[in-house]
N, CA, C and O atoms as a Maestro MAE file, in Angstrom:
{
 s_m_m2io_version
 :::
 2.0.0
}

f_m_ct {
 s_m_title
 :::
 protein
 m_atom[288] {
  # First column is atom index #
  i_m_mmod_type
  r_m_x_coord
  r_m_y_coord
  r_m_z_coord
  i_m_residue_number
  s_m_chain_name
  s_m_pdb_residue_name
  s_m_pdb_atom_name
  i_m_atomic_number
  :::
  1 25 0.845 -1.174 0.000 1 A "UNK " " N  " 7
  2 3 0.000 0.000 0.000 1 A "UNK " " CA " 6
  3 2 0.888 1.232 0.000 1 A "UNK " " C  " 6
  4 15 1.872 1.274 0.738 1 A "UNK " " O  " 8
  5 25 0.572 2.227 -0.797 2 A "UNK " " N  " 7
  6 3 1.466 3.358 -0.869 2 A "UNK " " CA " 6
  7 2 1.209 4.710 0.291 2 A "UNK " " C  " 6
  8 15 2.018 5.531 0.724 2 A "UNK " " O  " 8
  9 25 0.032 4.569 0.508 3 A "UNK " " N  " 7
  10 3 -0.078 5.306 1.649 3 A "UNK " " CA " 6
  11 2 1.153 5.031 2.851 3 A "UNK " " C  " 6
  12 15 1.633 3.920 3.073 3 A "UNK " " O  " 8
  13 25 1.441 5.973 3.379 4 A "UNK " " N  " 7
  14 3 2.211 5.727 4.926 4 A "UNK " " CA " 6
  15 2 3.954 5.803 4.070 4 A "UNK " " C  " 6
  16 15 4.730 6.328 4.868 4 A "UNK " " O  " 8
  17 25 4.370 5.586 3.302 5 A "UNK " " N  " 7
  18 3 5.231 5.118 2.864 5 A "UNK " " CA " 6
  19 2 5.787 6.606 2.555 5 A "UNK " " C  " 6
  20 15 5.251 7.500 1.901 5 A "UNK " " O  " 8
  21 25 7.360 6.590 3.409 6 A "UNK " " N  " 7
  22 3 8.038 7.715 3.059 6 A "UNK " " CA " 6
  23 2 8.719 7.594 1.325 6 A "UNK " " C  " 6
  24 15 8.881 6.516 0.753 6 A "UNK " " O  " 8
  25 25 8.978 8.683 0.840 7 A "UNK " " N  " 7
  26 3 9.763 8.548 -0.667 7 A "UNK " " CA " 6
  27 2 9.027 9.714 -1.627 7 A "UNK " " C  " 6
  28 15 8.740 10.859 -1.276 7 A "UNK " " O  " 8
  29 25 8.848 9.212 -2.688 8 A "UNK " " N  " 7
  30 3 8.134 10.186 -4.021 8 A "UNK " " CA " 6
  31 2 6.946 10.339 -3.594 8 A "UNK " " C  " 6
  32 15 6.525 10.044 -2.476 8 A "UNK " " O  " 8
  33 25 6.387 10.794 -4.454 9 A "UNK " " N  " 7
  34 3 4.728 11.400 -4.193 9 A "UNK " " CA " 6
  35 2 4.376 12.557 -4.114 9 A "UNK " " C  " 6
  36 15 5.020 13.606 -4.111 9 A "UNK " " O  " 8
  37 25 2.742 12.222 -4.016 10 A "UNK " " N  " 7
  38 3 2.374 13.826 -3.623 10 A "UNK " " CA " 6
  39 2 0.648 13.705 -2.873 10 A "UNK " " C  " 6
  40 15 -0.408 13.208 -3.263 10 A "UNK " " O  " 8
  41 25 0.949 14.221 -2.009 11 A "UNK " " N  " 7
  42 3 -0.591 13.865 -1.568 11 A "UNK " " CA " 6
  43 2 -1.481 14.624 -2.074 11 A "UNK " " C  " 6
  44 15 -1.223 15.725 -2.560 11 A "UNK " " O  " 8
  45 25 -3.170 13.871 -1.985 12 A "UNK " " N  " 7
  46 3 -4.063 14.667 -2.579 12 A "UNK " " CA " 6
  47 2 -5.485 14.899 -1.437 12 A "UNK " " C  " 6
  48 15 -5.646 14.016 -0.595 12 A "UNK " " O  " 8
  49 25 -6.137 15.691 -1.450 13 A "UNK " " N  " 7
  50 3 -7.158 15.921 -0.492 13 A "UNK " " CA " 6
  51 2 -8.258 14.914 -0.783 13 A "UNK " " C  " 6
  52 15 -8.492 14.836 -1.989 13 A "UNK " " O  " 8
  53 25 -8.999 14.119 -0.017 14 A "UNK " " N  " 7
  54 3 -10.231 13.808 -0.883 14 A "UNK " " CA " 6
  55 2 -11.543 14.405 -0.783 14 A "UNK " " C  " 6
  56 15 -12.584 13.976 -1.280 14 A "UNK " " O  " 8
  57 25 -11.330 15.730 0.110 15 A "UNK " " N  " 7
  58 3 -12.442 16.242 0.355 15 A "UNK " " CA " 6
  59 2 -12.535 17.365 -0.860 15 A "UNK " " C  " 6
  60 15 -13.655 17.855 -1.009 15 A "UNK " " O  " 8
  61 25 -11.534 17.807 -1.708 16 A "UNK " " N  " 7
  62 3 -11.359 19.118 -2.483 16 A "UNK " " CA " 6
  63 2 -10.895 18.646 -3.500 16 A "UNK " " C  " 6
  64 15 -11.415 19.112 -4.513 16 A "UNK " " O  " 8
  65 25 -9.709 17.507 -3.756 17 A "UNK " " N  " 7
  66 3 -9.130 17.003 -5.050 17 A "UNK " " CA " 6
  67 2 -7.896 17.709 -5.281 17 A "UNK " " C  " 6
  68 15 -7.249 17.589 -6.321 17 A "UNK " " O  " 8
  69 25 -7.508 18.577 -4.138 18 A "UNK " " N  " 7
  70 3 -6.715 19.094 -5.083 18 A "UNK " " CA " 6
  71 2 -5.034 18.676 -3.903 18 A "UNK " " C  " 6
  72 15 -4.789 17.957 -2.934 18 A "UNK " " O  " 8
  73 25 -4.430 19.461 -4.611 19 A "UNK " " N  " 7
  74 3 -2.906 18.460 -3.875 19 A "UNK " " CA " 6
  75 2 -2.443 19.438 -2.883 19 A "UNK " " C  " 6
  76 15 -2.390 20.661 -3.014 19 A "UNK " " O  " 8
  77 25 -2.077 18.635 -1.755 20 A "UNK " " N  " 7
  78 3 -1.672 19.551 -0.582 20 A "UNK " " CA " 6
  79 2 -0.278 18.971 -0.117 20 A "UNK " " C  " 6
  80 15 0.243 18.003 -0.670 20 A "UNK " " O  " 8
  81 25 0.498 19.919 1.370 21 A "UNK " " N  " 7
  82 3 1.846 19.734 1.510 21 A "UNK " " CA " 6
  83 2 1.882 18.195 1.898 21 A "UNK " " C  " 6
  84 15 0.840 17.563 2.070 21 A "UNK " " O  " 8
  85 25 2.842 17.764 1.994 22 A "UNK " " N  " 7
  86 3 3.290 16.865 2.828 22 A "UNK " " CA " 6
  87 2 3.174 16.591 3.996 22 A "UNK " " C  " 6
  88 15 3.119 15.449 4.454 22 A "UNK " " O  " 8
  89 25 3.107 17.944 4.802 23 A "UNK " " N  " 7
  90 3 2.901 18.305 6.413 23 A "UNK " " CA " 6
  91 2 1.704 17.722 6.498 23 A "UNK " " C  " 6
  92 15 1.465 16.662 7.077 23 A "UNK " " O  " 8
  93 25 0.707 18.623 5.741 24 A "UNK " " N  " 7
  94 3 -0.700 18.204 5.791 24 A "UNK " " CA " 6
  95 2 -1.676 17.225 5.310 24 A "UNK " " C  " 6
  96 15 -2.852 17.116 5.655 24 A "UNK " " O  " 8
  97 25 -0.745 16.240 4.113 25 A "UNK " " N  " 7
  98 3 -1.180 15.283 4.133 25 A "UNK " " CA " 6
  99 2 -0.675 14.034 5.638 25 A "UNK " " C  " 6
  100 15 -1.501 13.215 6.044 25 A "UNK " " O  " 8
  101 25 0.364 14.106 6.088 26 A "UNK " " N  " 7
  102 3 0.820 13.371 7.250 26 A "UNK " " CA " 6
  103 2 -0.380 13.638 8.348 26 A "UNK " " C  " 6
  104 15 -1.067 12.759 8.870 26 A "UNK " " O  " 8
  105 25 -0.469 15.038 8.571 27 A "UNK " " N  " 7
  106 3 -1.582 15.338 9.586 27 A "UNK " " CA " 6
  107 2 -2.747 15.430 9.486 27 A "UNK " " C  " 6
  108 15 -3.417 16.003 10.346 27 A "UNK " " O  " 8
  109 25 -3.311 14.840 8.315 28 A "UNK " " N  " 7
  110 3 -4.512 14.057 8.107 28 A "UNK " " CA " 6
  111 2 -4.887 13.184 7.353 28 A "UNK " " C  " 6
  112 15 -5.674 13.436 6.440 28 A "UNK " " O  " 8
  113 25 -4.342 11.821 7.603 29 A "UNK " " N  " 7
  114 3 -3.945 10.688 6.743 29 A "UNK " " CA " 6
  115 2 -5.531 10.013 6.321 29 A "UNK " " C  " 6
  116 15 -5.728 9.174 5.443 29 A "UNK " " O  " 8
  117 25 -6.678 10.714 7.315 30 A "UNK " " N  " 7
  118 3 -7.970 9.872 6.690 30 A "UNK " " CA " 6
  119 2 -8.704 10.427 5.810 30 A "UNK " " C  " 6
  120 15 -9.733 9.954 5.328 30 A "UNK " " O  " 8
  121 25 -7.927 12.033 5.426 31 A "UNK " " N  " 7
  122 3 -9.037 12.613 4.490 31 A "UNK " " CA " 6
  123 2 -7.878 12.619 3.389 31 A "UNK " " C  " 6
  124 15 -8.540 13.045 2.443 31 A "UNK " " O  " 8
  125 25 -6.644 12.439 2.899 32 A "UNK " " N  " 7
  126 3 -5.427 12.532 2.157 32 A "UNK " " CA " 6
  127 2 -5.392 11.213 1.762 32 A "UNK " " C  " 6
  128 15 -5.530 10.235 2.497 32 A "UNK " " O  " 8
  129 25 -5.131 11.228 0.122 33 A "UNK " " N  " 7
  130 3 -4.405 9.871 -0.204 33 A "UNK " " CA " 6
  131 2 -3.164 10.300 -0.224 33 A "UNK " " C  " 6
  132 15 -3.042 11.506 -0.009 33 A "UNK " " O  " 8
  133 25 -2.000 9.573 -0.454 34 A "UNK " " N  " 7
  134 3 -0.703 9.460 -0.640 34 A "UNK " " CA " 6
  135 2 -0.448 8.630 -2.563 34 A "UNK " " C  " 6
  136 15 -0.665 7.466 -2.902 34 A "UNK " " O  " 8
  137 25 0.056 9.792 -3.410 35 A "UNK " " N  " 7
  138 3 -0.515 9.585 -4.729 35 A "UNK " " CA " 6
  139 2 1.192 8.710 -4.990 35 A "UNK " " C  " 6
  140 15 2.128 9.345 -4.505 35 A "UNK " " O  " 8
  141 25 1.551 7.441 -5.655 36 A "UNK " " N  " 7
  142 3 3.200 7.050 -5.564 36 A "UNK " " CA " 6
  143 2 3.655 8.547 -7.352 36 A "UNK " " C  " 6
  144 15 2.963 9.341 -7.989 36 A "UNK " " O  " 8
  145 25 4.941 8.179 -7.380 37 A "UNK " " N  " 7
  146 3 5.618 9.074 -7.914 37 A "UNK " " CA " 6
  147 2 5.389 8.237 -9.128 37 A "UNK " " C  " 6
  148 15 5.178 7.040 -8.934 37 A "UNK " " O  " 8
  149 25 5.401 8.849 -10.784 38 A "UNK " " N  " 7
  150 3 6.035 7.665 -11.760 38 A "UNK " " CA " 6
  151 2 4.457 7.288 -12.708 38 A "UNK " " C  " 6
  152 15 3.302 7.470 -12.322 38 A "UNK " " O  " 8
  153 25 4.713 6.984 -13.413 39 A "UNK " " N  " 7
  154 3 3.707 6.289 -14.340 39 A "UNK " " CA " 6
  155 2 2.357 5.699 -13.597 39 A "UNK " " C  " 6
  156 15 2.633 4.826 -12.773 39 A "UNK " " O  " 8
  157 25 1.353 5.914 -13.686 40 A "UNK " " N  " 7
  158 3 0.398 4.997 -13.143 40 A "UNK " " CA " 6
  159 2 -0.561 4.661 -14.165 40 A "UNK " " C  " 6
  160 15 -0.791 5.323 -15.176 40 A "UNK " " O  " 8
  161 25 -1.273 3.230 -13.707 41 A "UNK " " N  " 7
  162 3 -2.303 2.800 -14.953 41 A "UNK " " CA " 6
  163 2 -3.379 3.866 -14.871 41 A "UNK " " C  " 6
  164 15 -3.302 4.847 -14.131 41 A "UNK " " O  " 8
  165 25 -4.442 3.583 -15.732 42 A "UNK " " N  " 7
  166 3 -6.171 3.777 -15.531 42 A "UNK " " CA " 6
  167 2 -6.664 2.848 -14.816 42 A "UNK " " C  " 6
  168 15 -6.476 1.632 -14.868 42 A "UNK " " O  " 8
  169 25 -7.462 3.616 -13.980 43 A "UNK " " N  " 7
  170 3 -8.063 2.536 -13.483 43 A "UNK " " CA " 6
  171 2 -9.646 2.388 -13.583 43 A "UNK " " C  " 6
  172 15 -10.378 1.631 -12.945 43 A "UNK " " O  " 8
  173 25 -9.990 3.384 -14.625 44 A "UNK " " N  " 7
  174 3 -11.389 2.864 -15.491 44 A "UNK " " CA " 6
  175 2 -12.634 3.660 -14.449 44 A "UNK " " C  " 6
  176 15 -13.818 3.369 -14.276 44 A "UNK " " O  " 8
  177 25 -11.629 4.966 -13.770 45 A "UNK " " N  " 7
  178 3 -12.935 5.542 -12.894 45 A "UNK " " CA " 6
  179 2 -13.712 4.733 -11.841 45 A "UNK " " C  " 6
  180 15 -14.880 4.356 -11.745 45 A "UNK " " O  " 8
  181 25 -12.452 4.601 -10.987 46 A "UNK " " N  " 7
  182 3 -12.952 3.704 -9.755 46 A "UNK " " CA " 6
  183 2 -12.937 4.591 -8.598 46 A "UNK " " C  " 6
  184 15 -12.336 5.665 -8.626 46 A "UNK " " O  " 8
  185 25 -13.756 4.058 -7.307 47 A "UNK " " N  " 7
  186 3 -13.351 5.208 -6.209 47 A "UNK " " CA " 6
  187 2 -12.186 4.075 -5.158 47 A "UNK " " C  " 6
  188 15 -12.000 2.858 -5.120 47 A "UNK " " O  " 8
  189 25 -11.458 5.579 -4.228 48 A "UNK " " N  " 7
  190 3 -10.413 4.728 -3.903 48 A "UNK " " CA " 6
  191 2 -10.466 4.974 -2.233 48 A "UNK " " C  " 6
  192 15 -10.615 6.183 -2.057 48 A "UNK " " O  " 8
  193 25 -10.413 4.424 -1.246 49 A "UNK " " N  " 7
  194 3 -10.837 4.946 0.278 49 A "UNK " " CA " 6
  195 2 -9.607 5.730 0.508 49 A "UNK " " C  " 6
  196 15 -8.471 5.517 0.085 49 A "UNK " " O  " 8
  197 25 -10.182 6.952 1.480 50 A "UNK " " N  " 7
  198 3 -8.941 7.585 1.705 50 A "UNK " " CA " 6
  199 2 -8.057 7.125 2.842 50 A "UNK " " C  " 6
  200 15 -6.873 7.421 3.002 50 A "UNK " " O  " 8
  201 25 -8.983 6.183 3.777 51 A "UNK " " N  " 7
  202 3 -8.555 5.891 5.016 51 A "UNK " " CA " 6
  203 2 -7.774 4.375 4.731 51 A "UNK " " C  " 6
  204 15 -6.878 4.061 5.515 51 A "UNK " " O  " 8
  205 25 -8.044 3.656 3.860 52 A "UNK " " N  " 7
  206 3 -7.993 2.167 4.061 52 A "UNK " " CA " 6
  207 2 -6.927 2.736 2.500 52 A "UNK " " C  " 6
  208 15 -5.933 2.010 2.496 52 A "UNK " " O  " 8
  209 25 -6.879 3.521 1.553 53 A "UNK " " N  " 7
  210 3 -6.259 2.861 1.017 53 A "UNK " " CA " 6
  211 2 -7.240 2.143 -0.304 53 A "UNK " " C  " 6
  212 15 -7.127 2.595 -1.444 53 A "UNK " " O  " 8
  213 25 -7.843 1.414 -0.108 54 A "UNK " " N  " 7
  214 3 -8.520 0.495 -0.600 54 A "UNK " " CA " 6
  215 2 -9.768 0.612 -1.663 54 A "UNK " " C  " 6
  216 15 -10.671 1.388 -1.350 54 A "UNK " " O  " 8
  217 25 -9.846 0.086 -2.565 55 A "UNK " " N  " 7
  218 3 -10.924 0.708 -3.755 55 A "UNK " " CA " 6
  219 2 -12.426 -0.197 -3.226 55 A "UNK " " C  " 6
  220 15 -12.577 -1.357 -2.842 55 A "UNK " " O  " 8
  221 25 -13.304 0.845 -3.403 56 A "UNK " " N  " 7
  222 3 -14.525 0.720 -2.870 56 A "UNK " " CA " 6
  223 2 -15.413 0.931 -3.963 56 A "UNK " " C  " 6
  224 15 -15.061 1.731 -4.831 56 A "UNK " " O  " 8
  225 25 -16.919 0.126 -4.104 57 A "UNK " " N  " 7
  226 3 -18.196 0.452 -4.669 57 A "UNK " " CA " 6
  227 2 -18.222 1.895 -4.849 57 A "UNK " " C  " 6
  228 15 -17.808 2.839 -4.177 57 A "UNK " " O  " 8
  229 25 -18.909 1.768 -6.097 58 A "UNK " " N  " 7
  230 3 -19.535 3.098 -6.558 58 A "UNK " " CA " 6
  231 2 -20.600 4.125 -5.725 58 A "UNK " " C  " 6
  232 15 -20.696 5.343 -5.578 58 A "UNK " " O  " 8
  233 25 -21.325 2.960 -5.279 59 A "UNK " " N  " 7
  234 3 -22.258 3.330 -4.722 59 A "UNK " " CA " 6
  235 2 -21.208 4.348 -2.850 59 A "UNK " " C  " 6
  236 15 -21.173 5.471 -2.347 59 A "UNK " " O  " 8
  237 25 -20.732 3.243 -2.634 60 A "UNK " " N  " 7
  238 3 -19.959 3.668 -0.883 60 A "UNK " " CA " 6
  239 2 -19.101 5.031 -1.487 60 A "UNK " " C  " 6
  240 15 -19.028 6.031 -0.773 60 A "UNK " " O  " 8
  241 25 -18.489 5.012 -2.778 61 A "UNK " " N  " 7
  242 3 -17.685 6.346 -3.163 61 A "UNK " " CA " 6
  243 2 -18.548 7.417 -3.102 61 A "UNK " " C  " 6
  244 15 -18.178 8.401 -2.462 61 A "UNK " " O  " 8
  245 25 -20.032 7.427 -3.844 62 A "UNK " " N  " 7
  246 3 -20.740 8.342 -3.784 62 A "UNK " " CA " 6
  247 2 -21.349 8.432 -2.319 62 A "UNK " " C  " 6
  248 15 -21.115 9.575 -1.924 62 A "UNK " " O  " 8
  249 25 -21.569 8.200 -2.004 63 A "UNK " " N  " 7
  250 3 -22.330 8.411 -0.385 63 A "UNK " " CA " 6
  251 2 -21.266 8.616 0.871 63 A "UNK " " C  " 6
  252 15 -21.517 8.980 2.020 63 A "UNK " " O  " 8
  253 25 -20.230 8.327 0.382 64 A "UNK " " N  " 7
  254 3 -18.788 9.283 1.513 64 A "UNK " " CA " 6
  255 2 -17.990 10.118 -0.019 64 A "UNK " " C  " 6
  256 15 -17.242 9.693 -0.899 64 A "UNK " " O  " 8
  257 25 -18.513 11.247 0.217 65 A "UNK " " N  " 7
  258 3 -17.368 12.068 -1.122 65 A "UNK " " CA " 6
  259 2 -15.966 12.354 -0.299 65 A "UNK " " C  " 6
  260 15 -14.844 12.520 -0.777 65 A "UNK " " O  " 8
  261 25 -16.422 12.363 1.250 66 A "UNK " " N  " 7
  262 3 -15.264 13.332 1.618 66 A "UNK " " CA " 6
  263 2 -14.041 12.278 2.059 66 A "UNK " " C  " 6
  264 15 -12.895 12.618 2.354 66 A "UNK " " O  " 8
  265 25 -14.469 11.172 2.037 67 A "UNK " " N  " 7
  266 3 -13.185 10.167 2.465 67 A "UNK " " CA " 6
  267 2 -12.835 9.326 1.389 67 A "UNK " " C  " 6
  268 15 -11.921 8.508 1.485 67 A "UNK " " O  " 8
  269 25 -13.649 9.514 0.164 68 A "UNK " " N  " 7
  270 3 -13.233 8.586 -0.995 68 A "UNK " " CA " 6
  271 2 -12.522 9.499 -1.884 68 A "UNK " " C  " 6
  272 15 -12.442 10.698 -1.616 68 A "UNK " " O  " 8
  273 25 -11.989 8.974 -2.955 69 A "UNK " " N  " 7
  274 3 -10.822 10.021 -4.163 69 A "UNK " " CA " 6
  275 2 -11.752 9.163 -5.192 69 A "UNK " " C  " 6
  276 15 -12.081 7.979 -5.127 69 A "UNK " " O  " 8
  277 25 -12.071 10.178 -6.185 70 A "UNK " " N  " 7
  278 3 -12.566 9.238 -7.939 70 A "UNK " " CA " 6
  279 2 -11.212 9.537 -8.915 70 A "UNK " " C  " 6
  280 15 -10.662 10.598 -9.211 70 A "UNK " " O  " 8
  281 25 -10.967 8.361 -9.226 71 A "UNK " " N  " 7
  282 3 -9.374 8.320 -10.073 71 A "UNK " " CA " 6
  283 2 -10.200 7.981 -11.602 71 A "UNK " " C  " 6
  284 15 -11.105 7.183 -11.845 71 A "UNK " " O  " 8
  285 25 -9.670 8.680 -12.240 72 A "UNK " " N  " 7
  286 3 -10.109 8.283 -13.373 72 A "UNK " " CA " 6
  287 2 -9.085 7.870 -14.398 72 A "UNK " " C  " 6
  288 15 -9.445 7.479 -15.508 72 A "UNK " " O  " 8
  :::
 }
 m_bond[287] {
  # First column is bond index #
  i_m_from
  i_m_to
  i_m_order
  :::
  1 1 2 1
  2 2 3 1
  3 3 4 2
  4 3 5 1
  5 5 6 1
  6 6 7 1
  7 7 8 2
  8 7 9 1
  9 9 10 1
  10 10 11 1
  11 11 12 2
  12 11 13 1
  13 13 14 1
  14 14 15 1
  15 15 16 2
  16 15 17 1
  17 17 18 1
  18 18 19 1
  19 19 20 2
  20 19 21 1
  21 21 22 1
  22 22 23 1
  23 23 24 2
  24 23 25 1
  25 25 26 1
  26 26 27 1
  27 27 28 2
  28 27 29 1
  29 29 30 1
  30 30 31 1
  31 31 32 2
  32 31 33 1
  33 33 34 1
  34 34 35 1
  35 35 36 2
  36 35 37 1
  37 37 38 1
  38 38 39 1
  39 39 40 2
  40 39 41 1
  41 41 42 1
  42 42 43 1
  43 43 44 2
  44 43 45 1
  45 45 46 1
  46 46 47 1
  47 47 48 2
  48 47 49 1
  49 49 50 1
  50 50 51 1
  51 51 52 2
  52 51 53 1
  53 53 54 1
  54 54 55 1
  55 55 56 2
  56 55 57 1
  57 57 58 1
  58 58 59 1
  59 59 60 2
  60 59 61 1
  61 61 62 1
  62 62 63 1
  63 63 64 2
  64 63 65 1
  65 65 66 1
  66 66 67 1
  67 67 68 2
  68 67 69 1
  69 69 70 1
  70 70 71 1
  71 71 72 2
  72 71 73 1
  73 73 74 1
  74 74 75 1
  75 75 76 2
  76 75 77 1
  77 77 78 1
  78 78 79 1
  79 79 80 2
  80 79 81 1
  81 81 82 1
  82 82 83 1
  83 83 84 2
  84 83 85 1
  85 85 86 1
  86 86 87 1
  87 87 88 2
  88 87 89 1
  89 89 90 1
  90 90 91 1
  91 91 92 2
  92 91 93 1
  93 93 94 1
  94 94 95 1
  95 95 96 2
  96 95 97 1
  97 97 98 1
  98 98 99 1
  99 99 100 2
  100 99 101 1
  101 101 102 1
  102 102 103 1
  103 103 104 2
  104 103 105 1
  105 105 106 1
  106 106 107 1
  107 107 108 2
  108 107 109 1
  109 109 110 1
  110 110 111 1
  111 111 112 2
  112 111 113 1
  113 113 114 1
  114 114 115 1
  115 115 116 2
  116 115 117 1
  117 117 118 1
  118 118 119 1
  119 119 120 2
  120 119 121 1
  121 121 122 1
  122 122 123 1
  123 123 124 2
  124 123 125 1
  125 125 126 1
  126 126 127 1
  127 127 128 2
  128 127 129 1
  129 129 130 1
  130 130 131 1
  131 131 132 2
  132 131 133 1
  133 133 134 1
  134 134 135 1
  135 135 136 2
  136 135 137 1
  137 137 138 1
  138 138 139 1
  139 139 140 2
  140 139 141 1
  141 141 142 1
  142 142 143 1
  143 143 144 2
  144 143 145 1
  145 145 146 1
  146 146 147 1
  147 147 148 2
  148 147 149 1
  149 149 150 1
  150 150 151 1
  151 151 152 2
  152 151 153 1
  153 153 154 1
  154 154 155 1
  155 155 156 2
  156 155 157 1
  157 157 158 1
  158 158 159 1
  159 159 160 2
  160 159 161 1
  161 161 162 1
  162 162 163 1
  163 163 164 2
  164 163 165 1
  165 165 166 1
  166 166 167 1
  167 167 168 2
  168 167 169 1
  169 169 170 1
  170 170 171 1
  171 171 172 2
  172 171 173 1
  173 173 174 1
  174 174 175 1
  175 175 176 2
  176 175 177 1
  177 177 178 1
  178 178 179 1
  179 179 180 2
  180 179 181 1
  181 181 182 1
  182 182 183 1
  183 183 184 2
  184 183 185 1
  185 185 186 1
  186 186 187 1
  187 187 188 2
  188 187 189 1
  189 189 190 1
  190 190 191 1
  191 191 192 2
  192 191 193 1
  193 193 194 1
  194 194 195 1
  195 195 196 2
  196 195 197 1
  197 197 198 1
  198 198 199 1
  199 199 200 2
  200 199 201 1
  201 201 202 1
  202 202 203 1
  203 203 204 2
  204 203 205 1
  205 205 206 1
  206 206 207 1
  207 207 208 2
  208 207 209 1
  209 209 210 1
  210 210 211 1
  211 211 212 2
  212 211 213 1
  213 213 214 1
  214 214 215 1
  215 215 216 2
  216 215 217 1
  217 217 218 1
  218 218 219 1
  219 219 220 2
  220 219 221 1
  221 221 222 1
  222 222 223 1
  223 223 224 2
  224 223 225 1
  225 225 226 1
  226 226 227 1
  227 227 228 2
  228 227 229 1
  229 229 230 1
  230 230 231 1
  231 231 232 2
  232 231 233 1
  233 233 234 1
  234 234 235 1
  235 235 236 2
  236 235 237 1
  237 237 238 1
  238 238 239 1
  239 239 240 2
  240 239 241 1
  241 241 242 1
  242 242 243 1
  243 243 244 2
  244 243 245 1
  245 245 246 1
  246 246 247 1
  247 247 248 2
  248 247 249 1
  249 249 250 1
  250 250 251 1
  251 251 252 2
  252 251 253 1
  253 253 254 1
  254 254 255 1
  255 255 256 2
  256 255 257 1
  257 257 258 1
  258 258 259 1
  259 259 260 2
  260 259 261 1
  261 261 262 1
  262 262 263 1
  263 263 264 2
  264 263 265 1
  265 265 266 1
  266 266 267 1
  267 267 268 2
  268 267 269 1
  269 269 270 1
  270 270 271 1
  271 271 272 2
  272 271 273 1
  273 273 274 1
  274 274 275 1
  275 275 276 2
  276 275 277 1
  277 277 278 1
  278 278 279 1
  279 279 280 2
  280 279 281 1
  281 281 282 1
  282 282 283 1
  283 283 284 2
  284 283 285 1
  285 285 286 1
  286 286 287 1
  287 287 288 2
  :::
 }
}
């Protein structure tokens, strides 16, 4: 899991979308994903948990906006 993991990156809010420091993604790891550095696939517009990490139903993405990320 790339969350938690010191190195490249850049964190992103999931309440706003948009990318914040480092400081402030550390000091709020349940509303922040941790994005890795480098090439990434598509992933066909899935939602992704902000807390777990973990890709979740459409339905659970829409009904928590503020703790899920939509990657498209």
């Amino acid at each position: 899991m790339a969350k938690g993991k010191s190195g490249g990156g850049h964190y992103r809010s999931a309440i706003s979308g948009r990318y914040v420091t480092s400081a402030h993604g550390k000091r709020s790891p349940s509303t922040t994903v941790h994005e890795a550095s480098g090439k990434s696939g598509s992933t066909g517009g899935a939602y992704r948990s902000a807390i777990s990490g973990r890709f979740v139903t459409s339905a659970h993405g829409k009904r928590s906006p503020n703790t899920t990320t939509h990657e498209k």
